[in-house]
Wavefront OBJ file of the C-alpha trace (Angstrom):
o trace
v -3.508 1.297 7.552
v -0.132 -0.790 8.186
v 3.197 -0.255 9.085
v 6.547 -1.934 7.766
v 8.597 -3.724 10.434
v 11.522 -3.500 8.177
v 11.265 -0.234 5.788
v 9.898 3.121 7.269
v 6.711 3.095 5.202
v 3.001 3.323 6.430
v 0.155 2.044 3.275
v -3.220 3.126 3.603
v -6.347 2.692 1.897
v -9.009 5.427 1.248
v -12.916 5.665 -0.065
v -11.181 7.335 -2.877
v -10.289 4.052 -4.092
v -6.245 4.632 -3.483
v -3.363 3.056 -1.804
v -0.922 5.056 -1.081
v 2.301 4.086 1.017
v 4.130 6.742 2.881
v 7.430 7.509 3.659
v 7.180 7.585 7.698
v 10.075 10.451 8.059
v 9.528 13.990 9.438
v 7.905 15.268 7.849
v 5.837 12.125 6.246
v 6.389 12.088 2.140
v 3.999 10.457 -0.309
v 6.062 7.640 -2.029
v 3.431 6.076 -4.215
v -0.219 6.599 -4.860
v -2.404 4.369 -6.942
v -5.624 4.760 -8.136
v -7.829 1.284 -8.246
v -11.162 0.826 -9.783
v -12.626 -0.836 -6.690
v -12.288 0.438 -2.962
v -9.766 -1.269 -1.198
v -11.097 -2.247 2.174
v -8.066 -3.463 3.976
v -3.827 -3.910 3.373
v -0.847 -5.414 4.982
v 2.802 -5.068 4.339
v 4.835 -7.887 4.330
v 7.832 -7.863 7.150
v 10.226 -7.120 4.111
v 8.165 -4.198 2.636
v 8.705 -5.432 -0.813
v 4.878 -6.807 -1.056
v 1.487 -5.819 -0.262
v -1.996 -7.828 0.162
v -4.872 -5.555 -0.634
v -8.292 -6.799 -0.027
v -11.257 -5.613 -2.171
v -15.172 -6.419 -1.759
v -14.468 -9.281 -4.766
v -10.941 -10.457 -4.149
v -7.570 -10.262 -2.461
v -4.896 -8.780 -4.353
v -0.991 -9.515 -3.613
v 0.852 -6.502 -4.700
v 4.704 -5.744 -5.127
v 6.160 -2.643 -4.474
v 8.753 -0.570 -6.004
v 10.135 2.721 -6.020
v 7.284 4.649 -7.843
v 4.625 2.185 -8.527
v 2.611 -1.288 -7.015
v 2.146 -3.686 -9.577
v 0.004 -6.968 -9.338
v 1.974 -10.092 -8.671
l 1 2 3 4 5 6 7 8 9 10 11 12 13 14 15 16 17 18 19 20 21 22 23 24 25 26 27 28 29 30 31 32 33 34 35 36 37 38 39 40 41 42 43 44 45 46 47 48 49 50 51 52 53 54 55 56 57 58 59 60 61 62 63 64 65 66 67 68 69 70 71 72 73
């Protein structure tokens, strides 16, 4: 799990092999929620929010992050 400095979102990573990033409000809403074919093992935002490192048991993926989706940079 991380936390934006700048945005209020929170990412996690699961055993269900998803990242999903969260809307940190109150209630806490689901933004975006993808489905990999590895487990991701560990994430971090970048300060701006706008980009995401994901770290699987083969590689480390950089990530970028828009409204609805991540996409591979």
């Amino acid at each position: 799990m991380d936390i934006c400095i700048k945005k209020n979102l929170v990412a996690t990573c699961s055993i269900d092999k998803t990242v999903r990033i969260w809307n940190n409000s109150n209630p806490p809403v689901l933004e975006i929620c993808e489905l990999f074919n590895d487990e991701a093992y560990s994430l971090a935002f970048h300060p701006s929010g706008f980009h995401l490192i994901v770290g699987f048991t083969d590689r480390v993926r950089m990530m970028n992050v828009f409204k609805d989706s991540l996409k591979p940079f």
